[in-house]
C-alpha positions as a Python dict, from the first residue, in 0.01 Angstrom:
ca = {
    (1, 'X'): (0, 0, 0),
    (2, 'X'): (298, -239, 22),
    (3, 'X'): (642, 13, -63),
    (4, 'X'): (824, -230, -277),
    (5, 'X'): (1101, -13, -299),
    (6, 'X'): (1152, -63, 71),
    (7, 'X'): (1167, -494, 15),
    (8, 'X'): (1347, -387, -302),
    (9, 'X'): (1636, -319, -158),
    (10, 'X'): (1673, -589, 93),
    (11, 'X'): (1562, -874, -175),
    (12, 'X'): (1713, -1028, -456),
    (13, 'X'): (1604, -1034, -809),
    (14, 'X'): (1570, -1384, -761),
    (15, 'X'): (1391, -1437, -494),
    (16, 'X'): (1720, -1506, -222),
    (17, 'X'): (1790, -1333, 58),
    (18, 'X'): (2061, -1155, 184),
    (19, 'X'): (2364, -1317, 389),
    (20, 'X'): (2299, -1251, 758),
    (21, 'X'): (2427, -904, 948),
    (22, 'X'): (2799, -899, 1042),
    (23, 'X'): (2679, -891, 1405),
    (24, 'X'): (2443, -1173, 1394),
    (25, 'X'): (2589, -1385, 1633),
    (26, 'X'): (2544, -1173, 1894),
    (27, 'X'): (2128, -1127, 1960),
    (28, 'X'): (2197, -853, 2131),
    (29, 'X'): (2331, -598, 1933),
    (30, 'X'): (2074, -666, 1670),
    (31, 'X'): (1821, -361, 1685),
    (32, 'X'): (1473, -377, 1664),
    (33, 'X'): (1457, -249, 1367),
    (34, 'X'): (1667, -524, 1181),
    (35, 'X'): (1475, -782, 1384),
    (36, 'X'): (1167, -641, 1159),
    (37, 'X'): (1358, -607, 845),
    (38, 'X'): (1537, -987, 848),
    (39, 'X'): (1120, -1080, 953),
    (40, 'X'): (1032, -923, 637),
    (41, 'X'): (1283, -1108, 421),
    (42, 'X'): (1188, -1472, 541),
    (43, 'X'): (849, -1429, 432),
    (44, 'X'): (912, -1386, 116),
    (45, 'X'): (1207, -1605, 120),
    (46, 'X'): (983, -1933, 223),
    (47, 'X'): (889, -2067, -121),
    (48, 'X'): (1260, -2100, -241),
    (49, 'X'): (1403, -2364, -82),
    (50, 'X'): (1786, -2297, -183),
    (51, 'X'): (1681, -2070, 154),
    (52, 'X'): (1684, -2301, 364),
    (53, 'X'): (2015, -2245, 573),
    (54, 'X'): (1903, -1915, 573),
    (55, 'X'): (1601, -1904, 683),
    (56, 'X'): (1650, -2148, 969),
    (57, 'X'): (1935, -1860, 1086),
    (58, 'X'): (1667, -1573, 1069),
    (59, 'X'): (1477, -1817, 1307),
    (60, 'X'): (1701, -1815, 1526),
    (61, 'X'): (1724, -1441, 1542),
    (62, 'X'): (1376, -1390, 1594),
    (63, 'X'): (1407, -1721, 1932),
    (64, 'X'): (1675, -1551, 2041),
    (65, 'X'): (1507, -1174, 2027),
    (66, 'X'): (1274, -1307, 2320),
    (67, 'X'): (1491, -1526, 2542),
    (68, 'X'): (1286, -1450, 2891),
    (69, 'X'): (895, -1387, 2699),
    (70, 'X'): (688, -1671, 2779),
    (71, 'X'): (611, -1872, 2545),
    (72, 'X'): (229, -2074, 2436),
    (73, 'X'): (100, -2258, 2213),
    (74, 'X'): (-307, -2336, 2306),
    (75, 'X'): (-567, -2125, 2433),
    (76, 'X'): (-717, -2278, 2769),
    (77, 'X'): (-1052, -2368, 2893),
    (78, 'X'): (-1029, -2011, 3130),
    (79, 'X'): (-894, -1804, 2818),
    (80, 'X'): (-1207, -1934, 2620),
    (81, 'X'): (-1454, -1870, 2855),
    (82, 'X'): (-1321, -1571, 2937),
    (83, 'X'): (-1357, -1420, 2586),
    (84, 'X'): (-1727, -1600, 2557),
    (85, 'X'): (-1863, -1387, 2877),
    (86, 'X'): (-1678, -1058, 2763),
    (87, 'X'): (-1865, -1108, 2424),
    (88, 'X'): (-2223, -1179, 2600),
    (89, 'X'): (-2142, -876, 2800),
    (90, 'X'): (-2077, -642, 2497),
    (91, 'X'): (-2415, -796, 2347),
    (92, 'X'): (-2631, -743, 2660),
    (93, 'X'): (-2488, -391, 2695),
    (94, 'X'): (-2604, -342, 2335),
    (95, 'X'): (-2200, -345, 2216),
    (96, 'X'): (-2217, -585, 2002),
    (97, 'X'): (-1879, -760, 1892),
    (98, 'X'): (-2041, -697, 1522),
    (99, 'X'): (-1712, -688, 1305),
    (100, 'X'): (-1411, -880, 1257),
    (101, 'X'): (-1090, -778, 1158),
    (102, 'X'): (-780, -1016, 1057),
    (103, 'X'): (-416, -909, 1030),
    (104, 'X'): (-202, -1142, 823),
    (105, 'X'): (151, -979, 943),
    (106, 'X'): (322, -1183, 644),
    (107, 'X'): (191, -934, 411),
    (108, 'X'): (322, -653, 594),
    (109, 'X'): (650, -485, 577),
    (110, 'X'): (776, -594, 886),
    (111, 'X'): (641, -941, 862),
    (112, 'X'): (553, -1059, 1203),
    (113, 'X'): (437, -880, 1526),
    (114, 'X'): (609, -1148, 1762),
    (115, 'X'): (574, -913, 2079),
    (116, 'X'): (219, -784, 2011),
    (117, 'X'): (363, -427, 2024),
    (118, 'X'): (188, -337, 1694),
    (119, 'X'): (-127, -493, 1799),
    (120, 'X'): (-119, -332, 2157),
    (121, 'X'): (-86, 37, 1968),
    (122, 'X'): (-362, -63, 1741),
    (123, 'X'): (-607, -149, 2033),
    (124, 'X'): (-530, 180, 2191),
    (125, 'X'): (-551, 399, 1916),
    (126, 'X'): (-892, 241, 1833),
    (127, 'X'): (-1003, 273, 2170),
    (128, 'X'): (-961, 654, 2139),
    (129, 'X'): (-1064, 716, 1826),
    (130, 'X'): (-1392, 524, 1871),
    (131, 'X'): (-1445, 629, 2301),
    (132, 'X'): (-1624, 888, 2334),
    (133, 'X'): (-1711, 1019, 2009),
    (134, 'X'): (-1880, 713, 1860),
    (135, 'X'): (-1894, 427, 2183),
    (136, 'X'): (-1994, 449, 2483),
    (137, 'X'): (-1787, 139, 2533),
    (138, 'X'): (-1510, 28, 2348),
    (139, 'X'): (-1532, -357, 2315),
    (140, 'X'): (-1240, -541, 2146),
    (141, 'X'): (-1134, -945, 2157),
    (142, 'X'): (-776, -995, 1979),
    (143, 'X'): (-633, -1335, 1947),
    (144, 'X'): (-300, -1394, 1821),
    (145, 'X'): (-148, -1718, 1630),
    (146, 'X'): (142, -1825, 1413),
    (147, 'X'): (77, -2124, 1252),
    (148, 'X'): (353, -2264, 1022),
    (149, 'X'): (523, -1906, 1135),
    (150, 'X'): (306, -1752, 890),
    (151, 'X'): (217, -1493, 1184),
    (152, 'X'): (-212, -1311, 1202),
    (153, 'X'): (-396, -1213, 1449),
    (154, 'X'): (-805, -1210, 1496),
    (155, 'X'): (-996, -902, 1639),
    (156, 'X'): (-1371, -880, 1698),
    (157, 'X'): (-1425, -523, 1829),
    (158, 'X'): (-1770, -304, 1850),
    (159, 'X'): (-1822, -71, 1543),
    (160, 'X'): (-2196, 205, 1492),
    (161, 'X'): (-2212, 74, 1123),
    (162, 'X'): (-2257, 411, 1028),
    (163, 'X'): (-1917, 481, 1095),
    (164, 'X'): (-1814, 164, 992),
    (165, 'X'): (-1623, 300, 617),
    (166, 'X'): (-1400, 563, 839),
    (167, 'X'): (-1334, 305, 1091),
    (168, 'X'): (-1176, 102, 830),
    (169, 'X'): (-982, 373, 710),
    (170, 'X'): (-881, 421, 1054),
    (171, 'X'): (-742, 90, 1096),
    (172, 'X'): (-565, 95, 744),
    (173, 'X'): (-371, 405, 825),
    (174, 'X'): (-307, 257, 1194),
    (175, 'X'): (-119, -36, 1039),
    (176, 'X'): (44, 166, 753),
    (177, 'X'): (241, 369, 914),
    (178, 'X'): (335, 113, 1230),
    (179, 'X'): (420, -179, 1006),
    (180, 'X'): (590, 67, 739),
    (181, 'X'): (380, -25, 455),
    (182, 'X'): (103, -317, 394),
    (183, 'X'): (3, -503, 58),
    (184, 'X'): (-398, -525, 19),
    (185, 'X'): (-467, -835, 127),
    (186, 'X'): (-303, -780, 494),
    (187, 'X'): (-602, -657, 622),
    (188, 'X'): (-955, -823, 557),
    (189, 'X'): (-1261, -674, 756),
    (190, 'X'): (-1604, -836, 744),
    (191, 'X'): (-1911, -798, 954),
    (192, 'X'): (-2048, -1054, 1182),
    (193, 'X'): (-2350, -1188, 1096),
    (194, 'X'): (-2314, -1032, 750),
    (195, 'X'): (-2466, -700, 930),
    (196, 'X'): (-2707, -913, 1204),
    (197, 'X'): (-2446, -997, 1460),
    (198, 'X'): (-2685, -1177, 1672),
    (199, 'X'): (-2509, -1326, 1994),
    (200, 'X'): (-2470, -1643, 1833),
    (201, 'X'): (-2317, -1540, 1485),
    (202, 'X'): (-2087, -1369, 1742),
    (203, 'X'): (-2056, -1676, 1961),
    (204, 'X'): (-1953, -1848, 1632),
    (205, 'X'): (-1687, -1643, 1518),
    (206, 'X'): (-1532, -1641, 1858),
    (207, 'X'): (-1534, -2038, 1850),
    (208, 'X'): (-1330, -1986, 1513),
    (209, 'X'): (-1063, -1762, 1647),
    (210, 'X'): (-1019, -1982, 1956),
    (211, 'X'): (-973, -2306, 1755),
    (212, 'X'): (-595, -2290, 1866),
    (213, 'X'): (-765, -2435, 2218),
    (214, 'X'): (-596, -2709, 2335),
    (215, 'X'): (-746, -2991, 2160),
    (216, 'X'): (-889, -3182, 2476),
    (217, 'X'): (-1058, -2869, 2612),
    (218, 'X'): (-1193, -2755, 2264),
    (219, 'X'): (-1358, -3097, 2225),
    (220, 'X'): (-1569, -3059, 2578),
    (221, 'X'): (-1627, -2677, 2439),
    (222, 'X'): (-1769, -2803, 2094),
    (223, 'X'): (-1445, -2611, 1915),
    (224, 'X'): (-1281, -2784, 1598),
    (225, 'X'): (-867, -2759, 1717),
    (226, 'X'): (-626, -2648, 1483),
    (227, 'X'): (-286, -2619, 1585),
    (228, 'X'): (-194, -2243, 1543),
    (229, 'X'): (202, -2229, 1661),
    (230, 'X'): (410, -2023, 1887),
    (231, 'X'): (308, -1759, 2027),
    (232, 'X'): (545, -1478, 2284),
    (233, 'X'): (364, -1346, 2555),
    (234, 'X'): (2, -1300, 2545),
    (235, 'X'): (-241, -1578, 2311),
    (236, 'X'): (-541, -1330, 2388),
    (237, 'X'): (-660, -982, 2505),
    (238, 'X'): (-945, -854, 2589),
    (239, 'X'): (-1047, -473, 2686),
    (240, 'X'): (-1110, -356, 3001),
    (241, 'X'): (-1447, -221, 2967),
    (242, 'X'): (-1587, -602, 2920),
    (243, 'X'): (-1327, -786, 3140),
    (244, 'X'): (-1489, -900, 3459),
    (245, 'X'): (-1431, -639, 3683),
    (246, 'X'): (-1612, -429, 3460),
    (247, 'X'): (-1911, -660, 3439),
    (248, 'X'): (-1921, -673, 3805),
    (249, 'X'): (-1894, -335, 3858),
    (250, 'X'): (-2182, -308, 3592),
    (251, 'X'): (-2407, -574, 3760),
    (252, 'X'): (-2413, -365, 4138),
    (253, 'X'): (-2451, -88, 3899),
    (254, 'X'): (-2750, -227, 3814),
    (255, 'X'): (-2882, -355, 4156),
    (256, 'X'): (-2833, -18, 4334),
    (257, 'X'): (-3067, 132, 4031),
    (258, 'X'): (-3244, -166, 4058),
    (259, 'X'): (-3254, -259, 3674),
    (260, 'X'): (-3222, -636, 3521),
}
């Protein structure tokens, strides 16, 4: 899907990168746009190191593009067990988390997502698309990371199989037209479980996606740590219908009917 006449144009034939905007020293009058574009160019400008200079300028850019965002790098014991009961939630409510999607931004257009802005539109235009027609609920976990800047994020989100080849589709075109063109290996979906997402092959996928824990509190969770880099604003989400208001709002559901 990737336009290479759109990188085309802002890469060399040999593999350099332009010089930086006139304007560059001054953040602010850098649009969003060219934030995305000069984002774009140091991904593919990585593997030549005659780059170097250059790449440690686009860098700064992007630091400088987010000067009051807050900024983390591990997941927490209360993030992890967070996501763990929304997941056991979405499995007891017969939502299964039962298919997992990962975004590797450096394969898109725009390169990186650094504010989650992409992700946050993605969420909410699967949310409608799958509420009501196909879900009763719509259950999504996102995590984001950026290790070595190479920028992805994990999703785990309730899909009816049935519906599972238009979903994808859905997704795809999603991510097409926000990140203005995507190669094929940006996107990679696979089912949990391989098709039986039992709550542990679900568990065990989350445990994956969380490995950017900090590496004293994934030990005493039974995580493997890898360090997964910067990240601006929010490490995790996690949609409302399985956050914990919702599951206590569920539970006196349940006592007033008097159901388990």
């Amino acid at each position: 899907m990737m336009n290479d006449r759109k990188l085309g144009k802002t890469m060399a034939s040999d593999g350099g990168v332009e010089s930086l905007p006139n304007d560059a020293s001054n953040p602010s009058a850098i649009t969003r746009s060219s934030q995305c574009r000069w984002r774009a160019i140091l991904t593919r400008a990585r593997s030549n190191p005659r780059n170097s200079s250059r790449i440690s300028a686009s860098l700064d850019l992007e630091r400088s593009a987010h000067p009051l965002r807050r900024q983390s790098t591990h997941l927490t014991k209360h993030h992890v067990t967070k996501m763990r009961s929304a997941a056991e939630f979405a499995h007891d409510i017969k939502h299964p988390l039962n298919l997992s999607i990962d975004i590797n931004w450096t394969r898109t257009w725009v390169g990186n997502d650094p504010d989650g802005q992409i992700l946050g539109r993605l969420m909410e235009l699967t949310r409608k698309w799958l509420k009501p027609r196909y879900c009763k609920i719509f259950a999504q976990i996102a995590v984001r990371e950026n290790p070595n800047g190479c920028a992805n994020t994990h999703i785990l989100v309730h899909c009816p199989p049935s519906i599972l080849r238009d979903f994808k589709r859905q997704v795809l075109n999603v991510l097409d037209e926000a990140c203005h063109g995507l190669n094929d290996r940006a996107v990679k979906f696979k089912r949990i479980g391989n098709g039986n997402s039992t709550l542990r092959a679900t568990l065990g996928k989350l445990d994956y996606i969380c490995k950017g824990t900090d590496p004293e509190v994934a030990k005493a969770l039974g995580i493997r740590p890898t360090p997964q880099g910067q990240i601006y604003g929010k490490l995790y989400s996690i949609s409302q219908e399985i956050q914990q208001k919702a599951r206590r709002r569920y539970a006196e559901a349940s006592r007033q009917l008097g159901t388990p």
